[in-house]
N, CA, C and O atoms as a Maestro MAE file, in Angstrom:
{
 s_m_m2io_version
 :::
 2.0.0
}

f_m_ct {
 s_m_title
 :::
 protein
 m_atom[308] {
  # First column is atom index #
  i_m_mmod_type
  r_m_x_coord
  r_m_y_coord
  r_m_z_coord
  i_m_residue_number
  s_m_chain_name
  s_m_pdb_residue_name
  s_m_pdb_atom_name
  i_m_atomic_number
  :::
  1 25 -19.885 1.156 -0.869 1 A "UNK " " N  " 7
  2 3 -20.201 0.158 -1.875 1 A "UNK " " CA " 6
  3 2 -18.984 -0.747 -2.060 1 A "UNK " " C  " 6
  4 15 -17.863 -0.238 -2.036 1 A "UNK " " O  " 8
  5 25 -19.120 -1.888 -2.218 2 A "UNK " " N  " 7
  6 3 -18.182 -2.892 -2.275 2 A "UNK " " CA " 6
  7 2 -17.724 -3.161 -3.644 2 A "UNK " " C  " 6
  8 15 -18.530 -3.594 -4.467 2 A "UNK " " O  " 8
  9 25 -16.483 -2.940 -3.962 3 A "UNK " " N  " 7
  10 3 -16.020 -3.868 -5.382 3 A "UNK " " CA " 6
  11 2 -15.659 -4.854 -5.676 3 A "UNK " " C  " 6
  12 15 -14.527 -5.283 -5.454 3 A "UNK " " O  " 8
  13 25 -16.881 -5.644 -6.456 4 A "UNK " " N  " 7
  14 3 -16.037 -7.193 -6.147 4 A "UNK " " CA " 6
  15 2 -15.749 -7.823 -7.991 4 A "UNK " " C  " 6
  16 15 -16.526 -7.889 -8.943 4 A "UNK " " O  " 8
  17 25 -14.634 -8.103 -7.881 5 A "UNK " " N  " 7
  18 3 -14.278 -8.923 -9.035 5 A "UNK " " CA " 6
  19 2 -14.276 -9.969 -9.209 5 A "UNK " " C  " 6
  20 15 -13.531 -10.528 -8.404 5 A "UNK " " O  " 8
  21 25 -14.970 -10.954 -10.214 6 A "UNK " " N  " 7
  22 3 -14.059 -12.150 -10.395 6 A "UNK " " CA " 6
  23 2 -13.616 -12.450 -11.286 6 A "UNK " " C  " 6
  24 15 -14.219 -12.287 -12.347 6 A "UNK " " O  " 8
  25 25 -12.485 -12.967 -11.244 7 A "UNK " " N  " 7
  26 3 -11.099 -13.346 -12.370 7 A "UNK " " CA " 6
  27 2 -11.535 -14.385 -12.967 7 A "UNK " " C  " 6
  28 15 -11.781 -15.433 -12.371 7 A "UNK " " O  " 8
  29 25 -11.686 -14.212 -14.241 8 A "UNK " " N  " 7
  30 3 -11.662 -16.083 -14.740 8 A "UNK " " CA " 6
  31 2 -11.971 -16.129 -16.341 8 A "UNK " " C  " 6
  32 15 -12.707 -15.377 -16.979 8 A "UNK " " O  " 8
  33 25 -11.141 -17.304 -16.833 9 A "UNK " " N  " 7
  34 3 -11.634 -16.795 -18.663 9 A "UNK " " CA " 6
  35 2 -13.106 -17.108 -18.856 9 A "UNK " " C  " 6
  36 15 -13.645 -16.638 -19.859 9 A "UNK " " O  " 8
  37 25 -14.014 -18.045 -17.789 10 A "UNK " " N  " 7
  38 3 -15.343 -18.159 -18.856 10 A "UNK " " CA " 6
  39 2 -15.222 -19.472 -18.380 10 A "UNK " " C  " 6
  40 15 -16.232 -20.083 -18.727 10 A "UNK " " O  " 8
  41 25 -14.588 -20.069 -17.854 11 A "UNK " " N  " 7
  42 3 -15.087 -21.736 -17.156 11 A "UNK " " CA " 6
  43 2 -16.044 -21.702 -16.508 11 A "UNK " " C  " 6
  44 15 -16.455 -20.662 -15.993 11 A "UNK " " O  " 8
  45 25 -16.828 -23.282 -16.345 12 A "UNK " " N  " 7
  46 3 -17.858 -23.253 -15.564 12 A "UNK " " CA " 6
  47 2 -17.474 -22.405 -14.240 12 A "UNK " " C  " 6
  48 15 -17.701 -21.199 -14.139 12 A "UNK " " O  " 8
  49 25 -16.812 -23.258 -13.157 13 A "UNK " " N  " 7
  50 3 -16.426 -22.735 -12.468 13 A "UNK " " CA " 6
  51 2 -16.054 -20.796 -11.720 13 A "UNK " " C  " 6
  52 15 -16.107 -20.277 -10.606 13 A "UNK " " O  " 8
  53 25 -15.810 -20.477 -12.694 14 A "UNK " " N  " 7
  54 3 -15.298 -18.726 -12.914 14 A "UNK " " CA " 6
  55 2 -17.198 -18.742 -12.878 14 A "UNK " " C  " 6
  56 15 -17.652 -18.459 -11.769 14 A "UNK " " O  " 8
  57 25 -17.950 -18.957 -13.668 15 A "UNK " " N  " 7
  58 3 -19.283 -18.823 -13.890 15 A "UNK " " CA " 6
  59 2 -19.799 -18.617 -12.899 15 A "UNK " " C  " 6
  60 15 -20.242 -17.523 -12.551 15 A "UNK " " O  " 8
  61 25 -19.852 -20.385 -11.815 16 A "UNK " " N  " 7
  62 3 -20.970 -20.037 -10.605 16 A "UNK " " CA " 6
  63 2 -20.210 -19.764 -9.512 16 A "UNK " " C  " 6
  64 15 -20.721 -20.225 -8.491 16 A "UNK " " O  " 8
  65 25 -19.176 -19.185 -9.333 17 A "UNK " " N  " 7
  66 3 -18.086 -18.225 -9.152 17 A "UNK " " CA " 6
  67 2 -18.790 -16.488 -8.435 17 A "UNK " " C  " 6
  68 15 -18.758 -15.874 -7.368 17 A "UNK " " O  " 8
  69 25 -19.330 -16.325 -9.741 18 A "UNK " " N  " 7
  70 3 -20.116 -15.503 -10.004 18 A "UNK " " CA " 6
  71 2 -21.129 -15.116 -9.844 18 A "UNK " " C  " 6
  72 15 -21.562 -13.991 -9.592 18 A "UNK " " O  " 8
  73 25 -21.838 -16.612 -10.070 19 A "UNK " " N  " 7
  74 3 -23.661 -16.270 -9.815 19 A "UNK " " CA " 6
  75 2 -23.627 -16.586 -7.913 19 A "UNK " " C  " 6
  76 15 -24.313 -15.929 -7.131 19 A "UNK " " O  " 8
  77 25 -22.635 -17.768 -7.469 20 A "UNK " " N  " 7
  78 3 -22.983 -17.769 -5.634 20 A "UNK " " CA " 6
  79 2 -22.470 -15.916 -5.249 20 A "UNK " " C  " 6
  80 15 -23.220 -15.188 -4.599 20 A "UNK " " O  " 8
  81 25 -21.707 -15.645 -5.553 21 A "UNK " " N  " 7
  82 3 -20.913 -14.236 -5.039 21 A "UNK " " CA " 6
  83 2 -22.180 -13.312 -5.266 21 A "UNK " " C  " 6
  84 15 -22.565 -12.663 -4.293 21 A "UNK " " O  " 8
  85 25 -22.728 -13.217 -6.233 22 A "UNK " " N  " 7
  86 3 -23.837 -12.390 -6.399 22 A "UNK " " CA " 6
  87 2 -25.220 -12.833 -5.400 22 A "UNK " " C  " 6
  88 15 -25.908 -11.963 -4.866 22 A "UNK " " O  " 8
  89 25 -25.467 -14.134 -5.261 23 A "UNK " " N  " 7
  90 3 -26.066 -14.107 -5.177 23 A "UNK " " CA " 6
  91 2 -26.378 -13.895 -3.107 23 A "UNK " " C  " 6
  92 15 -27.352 -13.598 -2.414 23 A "UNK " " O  " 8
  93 25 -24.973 -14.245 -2.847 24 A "UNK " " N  " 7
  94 3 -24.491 -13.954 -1.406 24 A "UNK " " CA " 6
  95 2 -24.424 -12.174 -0.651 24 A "UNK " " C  " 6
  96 15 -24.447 -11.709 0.489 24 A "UNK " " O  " 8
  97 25 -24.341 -11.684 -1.912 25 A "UNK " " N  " 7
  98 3 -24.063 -10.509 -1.612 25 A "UNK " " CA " 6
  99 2 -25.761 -9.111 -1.674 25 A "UNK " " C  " 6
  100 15 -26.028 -8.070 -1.074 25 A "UNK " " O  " 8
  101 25 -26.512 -10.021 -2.836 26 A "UNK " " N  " 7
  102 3 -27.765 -9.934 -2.400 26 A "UNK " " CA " 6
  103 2 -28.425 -10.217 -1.041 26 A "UNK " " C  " 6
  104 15 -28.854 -9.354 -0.275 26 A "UNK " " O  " 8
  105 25 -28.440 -11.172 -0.902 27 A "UNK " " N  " 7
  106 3 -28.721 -11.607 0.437 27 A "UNK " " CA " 6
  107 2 -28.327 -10.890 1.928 27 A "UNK " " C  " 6
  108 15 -28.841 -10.985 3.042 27 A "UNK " " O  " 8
  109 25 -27.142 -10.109 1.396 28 A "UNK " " N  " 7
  110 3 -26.613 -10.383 2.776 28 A "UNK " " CA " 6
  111 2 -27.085 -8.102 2.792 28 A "UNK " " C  " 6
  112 15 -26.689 -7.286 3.625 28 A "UNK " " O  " 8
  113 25 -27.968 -7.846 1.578 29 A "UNK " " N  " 7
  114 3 -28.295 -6.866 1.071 29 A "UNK " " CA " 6
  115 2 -27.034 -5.825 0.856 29 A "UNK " " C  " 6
  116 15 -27.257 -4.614 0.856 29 A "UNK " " O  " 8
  117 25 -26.233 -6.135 0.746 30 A "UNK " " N  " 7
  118 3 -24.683 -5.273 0.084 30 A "UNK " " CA " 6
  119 2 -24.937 -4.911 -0.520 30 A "UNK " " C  " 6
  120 15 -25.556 -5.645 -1.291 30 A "UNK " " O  " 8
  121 25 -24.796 -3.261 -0.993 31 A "UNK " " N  " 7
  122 3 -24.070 -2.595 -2.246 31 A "UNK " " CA " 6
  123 2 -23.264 -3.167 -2.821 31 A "UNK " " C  " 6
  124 15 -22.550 -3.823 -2.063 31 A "UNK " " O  " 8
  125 25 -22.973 -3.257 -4.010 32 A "UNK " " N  " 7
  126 3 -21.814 -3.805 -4.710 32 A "UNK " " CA " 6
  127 2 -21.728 -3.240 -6.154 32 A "UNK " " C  " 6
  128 15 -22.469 -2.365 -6.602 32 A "UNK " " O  " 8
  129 25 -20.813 -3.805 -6.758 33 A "UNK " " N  " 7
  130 3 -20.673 -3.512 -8.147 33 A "UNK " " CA " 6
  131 2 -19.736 -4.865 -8.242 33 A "UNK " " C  " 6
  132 15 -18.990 -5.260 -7.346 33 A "UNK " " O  " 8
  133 25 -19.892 -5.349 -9.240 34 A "UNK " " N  " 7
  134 3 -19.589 -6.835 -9.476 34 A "UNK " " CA " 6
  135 2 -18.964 -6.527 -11.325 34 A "UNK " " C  " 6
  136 15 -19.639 -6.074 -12.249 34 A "UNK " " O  " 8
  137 25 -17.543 -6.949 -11.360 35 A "UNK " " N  " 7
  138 3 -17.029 -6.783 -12.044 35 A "UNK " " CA " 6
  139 2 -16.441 -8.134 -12.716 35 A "UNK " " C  " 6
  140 15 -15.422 -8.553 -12.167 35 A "UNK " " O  " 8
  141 25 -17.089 -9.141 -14.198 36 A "UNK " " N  " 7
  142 3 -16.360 -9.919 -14.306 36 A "UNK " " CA " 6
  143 2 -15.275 -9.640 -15.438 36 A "UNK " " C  " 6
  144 15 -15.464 -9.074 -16.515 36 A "UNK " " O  " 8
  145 25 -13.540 -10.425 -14.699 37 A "UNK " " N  " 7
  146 3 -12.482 -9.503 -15.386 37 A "UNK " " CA " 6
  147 2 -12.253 -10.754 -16.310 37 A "UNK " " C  " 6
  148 15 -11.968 -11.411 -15.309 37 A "UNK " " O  " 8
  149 25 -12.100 -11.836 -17.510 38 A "UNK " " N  " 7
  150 3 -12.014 -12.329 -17.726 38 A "UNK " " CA " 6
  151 2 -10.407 -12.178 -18.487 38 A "UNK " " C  " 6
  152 15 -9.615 -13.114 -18.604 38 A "UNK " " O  " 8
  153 25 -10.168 -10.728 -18.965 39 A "UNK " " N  " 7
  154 3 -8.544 -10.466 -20.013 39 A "UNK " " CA " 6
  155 2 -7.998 -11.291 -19.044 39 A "UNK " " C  " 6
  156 15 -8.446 -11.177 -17.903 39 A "UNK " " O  " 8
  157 25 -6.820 -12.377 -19.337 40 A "UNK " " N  " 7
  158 3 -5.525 -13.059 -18.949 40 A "UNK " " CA " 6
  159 2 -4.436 -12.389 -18.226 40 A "UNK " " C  " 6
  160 15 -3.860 -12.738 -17.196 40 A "UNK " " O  " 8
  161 25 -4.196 -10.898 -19.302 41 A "UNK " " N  " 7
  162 3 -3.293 -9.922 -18.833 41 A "UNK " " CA " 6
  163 2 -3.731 -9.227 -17.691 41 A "UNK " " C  " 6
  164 15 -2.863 -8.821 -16.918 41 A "UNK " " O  " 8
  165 25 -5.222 -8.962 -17.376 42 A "UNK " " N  " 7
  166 3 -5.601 -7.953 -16.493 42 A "UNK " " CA " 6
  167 2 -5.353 -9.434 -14.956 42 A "UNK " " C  " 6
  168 15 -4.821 -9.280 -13.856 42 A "UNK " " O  " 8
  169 25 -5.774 -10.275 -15.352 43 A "UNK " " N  " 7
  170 3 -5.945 -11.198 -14.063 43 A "UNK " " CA " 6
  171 2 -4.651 -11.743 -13.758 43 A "UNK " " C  " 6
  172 15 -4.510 -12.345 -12.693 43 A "UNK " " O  " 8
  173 25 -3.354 -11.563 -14.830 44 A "UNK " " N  " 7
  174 3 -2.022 -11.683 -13.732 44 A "UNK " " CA " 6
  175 2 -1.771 -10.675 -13.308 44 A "UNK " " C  " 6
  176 15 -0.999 -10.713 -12.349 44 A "UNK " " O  " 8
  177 25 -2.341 -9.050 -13.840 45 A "UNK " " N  " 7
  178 3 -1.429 -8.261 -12.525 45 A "UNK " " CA " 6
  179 2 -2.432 -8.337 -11.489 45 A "UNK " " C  " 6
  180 15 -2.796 -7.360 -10.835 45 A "UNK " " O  " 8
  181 25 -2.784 -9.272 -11.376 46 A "UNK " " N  " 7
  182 3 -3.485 -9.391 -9.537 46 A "UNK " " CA " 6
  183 2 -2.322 -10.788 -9.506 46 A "UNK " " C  " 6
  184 15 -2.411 -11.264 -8.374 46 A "UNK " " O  " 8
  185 25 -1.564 -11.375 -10.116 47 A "UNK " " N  " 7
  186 3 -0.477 -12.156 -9.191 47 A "UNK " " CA " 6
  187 2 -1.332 -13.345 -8.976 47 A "UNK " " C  " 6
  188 15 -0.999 -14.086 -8.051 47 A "UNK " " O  " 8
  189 25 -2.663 -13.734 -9.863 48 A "UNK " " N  " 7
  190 3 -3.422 -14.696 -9.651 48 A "UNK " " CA " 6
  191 2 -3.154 -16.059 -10.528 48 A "UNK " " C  " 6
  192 15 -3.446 -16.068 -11.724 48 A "UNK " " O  " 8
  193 25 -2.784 -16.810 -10.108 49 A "UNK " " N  " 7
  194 3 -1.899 -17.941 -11.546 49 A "UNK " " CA " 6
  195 2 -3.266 -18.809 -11.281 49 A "UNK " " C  " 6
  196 15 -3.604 -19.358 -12.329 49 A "UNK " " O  " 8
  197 25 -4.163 -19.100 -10.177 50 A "UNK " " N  " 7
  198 3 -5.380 -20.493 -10.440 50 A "UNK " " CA " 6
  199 2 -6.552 -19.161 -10.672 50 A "UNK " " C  " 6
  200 15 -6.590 -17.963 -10.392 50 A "UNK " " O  " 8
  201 25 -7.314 -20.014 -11.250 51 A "UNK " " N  " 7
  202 3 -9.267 -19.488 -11.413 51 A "UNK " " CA " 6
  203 2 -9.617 -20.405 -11.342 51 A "UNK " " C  " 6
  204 15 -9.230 -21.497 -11.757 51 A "UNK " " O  " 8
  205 25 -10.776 -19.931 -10.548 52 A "UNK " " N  " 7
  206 3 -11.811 -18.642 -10.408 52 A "UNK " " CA " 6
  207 2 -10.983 -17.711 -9.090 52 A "UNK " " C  " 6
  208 15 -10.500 -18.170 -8.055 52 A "UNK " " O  " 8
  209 25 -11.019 -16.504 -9.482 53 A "UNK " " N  " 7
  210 3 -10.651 -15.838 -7.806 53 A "UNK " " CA " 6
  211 2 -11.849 -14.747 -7.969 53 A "UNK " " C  " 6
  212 15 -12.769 -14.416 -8.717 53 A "UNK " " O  " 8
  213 25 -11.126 -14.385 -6.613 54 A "UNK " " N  " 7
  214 3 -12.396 -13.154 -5.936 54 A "UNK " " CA " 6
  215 2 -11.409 -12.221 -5.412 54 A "UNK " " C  " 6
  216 15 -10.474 -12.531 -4.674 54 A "UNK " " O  " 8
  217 25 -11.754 -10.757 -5.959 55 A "UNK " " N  " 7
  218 3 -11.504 -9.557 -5.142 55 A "UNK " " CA " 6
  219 2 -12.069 -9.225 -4.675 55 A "UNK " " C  " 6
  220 15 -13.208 -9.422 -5.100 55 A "UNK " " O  " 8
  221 25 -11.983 -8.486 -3.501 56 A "UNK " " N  " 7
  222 3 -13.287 -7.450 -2.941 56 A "UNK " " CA " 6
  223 2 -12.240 -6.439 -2.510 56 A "UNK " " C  " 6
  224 15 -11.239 -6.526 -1.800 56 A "UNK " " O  " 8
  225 25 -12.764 -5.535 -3.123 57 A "UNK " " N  " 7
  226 3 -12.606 -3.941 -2.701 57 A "UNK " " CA " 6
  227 2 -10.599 -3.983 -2.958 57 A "UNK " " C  " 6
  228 15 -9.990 -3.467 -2.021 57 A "UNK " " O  " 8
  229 25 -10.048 -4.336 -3.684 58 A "UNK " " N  " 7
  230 3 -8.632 -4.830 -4.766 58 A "UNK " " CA " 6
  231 2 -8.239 -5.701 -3.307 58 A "UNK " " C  " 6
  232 15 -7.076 -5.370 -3.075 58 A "UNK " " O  " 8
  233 25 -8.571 -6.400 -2.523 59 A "UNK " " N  " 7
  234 3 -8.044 -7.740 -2.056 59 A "UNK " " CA " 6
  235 2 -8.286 -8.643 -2.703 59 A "UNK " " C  " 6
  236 15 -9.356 -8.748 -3.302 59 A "UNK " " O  " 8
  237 25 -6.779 -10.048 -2.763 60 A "UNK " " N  " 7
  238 3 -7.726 -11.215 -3.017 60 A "UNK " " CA " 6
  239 2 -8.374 -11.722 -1.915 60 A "UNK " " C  " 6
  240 15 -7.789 -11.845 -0.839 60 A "UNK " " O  " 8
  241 25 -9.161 -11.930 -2.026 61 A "UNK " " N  " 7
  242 3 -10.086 -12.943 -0.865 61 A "UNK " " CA " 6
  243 2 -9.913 -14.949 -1.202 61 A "UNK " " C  " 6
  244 15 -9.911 -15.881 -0.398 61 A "UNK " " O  " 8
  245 25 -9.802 -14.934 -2.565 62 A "UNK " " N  " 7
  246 3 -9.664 -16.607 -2.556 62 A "UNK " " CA " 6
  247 2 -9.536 -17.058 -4.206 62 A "UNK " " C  " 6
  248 15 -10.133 -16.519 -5.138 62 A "UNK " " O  " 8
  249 25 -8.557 -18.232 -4.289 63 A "UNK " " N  " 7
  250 3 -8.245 -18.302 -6.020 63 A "UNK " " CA " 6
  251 2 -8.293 -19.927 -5.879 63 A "UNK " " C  " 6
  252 15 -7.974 -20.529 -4.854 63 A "UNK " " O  " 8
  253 25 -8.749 -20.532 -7.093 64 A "UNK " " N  " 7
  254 3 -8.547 -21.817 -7.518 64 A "UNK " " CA " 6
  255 2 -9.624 -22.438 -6.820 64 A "UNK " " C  " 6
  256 15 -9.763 -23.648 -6.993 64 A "UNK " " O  " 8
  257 25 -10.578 -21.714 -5.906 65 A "UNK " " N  " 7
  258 3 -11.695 -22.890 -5.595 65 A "UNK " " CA " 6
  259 2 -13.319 -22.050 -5.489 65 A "UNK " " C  " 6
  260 15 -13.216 -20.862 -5.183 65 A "UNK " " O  " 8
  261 25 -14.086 -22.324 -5.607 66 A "UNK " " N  " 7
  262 3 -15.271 -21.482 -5.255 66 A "UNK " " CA " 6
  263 2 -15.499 -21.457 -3.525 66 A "UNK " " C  " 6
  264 15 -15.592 -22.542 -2.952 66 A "UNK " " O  " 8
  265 25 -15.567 -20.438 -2.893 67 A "UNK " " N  " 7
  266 3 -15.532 -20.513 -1.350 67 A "UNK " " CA " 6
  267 2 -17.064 -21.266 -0.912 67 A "UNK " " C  " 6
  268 15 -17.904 -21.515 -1.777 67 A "UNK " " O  " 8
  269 25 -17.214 -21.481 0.090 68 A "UNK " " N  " 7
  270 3 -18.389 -22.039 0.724 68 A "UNK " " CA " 6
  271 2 -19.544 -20.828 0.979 68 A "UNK " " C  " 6
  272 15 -19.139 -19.666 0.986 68 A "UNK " " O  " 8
  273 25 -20.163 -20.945 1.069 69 A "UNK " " N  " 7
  274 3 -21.210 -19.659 1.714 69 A "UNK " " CA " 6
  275 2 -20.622 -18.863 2.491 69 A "UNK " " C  " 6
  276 15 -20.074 -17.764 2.409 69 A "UNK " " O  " 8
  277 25 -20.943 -19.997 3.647 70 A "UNK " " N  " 7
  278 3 -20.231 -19.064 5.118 70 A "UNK " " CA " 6
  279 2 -18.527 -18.167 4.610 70 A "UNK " " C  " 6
  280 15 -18.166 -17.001 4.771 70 A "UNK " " O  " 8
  281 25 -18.056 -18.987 4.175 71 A "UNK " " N  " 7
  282 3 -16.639 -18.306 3.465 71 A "UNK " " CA " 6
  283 2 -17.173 -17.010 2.825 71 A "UNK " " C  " 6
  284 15 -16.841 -15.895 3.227 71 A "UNK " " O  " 8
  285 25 -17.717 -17.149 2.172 72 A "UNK " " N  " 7
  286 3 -18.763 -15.699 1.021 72 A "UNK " " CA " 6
  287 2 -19.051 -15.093 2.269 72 A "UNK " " C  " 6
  288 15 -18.140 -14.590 2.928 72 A "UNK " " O  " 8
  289 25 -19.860 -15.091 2.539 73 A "UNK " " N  " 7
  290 3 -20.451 -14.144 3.608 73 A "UNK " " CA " 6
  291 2 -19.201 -13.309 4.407 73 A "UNK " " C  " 6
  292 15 -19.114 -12.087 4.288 73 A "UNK " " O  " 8
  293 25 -18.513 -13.871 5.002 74 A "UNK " " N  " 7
  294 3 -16.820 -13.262 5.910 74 A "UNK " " CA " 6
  295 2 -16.364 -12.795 4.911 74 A "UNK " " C  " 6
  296 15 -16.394 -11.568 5.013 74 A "UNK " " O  " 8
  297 25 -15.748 -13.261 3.536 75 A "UNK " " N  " 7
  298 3 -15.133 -12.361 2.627 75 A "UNK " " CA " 6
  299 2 -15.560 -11.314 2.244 75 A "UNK " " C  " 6
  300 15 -14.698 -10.476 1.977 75 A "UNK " " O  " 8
  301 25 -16.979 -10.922 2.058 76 A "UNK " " N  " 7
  302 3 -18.040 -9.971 1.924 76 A "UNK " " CA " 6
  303 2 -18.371 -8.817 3.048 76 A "UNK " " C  " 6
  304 15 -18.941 -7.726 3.042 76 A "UNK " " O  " 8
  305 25 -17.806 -9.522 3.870 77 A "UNK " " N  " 7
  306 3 -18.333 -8.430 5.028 77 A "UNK " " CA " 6
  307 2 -17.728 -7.427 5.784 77 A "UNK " " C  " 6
  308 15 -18.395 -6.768 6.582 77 A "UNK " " O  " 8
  :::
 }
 m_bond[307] {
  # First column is bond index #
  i_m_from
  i_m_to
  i_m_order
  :::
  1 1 2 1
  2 2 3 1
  3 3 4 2
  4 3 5 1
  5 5 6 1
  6 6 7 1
  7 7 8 2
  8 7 9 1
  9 9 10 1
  10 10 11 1
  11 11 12 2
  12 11 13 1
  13 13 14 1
  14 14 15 1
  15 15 16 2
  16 15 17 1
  17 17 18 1
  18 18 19 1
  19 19 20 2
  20 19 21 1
  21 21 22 1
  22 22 23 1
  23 23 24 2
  24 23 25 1
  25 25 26 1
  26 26 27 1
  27 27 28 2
  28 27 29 1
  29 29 30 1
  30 30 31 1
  31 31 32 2
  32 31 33 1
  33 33 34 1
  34 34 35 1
  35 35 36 2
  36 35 37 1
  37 37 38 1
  38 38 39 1
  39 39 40 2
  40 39 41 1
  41 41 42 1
  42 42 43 1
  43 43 44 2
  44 43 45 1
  45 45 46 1
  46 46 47 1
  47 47 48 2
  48 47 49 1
  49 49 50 1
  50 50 51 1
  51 51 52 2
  52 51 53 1
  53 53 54 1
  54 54 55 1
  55 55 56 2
  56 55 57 1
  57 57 58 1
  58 58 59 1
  59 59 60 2
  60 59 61 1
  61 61 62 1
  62 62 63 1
  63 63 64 2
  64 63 65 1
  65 65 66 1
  66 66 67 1
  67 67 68 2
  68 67 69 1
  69 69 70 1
  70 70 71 1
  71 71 72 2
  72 71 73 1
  73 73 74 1
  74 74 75 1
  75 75 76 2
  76 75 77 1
  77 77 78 1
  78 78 79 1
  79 79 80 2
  80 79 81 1
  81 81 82 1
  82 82 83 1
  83 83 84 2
  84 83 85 1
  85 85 86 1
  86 86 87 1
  87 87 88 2
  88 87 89 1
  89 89 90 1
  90 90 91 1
  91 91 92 2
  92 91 93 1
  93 93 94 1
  94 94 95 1
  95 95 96 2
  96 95 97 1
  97 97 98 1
  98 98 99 1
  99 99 100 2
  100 99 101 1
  101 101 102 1
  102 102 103 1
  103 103 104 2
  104 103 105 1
  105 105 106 1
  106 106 107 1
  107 107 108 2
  108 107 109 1
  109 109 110 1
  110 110 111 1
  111 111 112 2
  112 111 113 1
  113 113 114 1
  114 114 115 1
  115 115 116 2
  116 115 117 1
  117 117 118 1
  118 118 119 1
  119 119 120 2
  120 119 121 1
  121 121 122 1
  122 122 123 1
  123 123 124 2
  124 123 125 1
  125 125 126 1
  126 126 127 1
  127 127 128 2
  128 127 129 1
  129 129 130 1
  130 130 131 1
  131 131 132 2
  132 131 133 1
  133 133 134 1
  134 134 135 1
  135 135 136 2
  136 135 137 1
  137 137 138 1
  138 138 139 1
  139 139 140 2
  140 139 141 1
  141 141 142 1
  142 142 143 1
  143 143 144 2
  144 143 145 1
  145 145 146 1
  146 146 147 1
  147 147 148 2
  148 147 149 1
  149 149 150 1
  150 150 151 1
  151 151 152 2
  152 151 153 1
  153 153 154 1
  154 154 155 1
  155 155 156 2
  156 155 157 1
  157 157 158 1
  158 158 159 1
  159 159 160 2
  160 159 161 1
  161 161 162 1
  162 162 163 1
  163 163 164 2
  164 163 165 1
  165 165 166 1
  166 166 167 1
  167 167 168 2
  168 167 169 1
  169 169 170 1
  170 170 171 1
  171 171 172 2
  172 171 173 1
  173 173 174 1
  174 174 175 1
  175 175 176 2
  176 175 177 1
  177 177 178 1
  178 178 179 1
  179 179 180 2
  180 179 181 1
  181 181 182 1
  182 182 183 1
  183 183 184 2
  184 183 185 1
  185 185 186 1
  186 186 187 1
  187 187 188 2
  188 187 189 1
  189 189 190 1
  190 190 191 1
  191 191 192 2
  192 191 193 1
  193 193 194 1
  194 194 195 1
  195 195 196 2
  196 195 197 1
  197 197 198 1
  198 198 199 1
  199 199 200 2
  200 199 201 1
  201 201 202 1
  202 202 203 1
  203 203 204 2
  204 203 205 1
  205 205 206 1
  206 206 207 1
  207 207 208 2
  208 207 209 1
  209 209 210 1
  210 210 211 1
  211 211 212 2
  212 211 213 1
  213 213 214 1
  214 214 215 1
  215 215 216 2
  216 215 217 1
  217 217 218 1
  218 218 219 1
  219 219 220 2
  220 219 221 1
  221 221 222 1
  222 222 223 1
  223 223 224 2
  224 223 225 1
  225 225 226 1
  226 226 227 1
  227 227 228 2
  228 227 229 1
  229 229 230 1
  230 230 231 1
  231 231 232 2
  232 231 233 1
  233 233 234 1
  234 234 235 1
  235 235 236 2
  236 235 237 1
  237 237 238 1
  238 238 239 1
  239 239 240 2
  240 239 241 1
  241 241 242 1
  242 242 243 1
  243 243 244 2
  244 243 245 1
  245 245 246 1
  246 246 247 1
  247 247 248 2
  248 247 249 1
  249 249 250 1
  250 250 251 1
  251 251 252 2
  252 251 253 1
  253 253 254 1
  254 254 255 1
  255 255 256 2
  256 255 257 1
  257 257 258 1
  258 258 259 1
  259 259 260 2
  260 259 261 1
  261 261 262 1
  262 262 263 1
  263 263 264 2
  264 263 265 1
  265 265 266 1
  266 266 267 1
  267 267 268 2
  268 267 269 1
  269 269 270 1
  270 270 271 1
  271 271 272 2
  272 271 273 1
  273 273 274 1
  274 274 275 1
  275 275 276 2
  276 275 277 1
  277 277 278 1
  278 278 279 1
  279 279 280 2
  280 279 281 1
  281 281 282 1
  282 282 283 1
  283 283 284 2
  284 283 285 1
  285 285 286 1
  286 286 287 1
  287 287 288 2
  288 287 289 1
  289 289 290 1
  290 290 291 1
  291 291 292 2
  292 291 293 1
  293 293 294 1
  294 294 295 1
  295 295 296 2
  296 295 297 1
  297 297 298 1
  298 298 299 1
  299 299 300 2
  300 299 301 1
  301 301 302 1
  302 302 303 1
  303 303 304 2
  304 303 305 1
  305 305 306 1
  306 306 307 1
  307 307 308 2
  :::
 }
}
């Protein structure tokens, strides 16, 4: 099962952040558990200074932009 986080206080962005990652990871029929971390304190000890980011499984995979699909899909897989 995959752990995926995303970092972000609650911006749009951090949002559909969230709903493409989910909704990529459906698709692509993954297990997951989808964790949104929004605390400030919890999202610098990932060393993350831009949002929206993405963990999967405690990597970052990508910060400060929403990835493309195809990007989702490779980070996911």
């Amino acid at each position: 099962m995959k752990e995926i986080r995303v970092l972000g206080t609650g911006c749009p962005k951090c949002k559909k952040l969230e709903e493409v990652t989910r909704l990529v990871a459906d698709d692509m029929k993954i297990e997951f558990n989808l964790e949104k971390v929004t605390d400030l304190n919890e999202i610098m000890d990932f060393g993350v200074m831009m949002t929206p980011a993405l963990v999967v499984d405690g990597e970052i995979k990508a910060y400060g932009k929403i990835p493309g699909i195809e990007d989702l899909k490779t980070m996911l897989s």
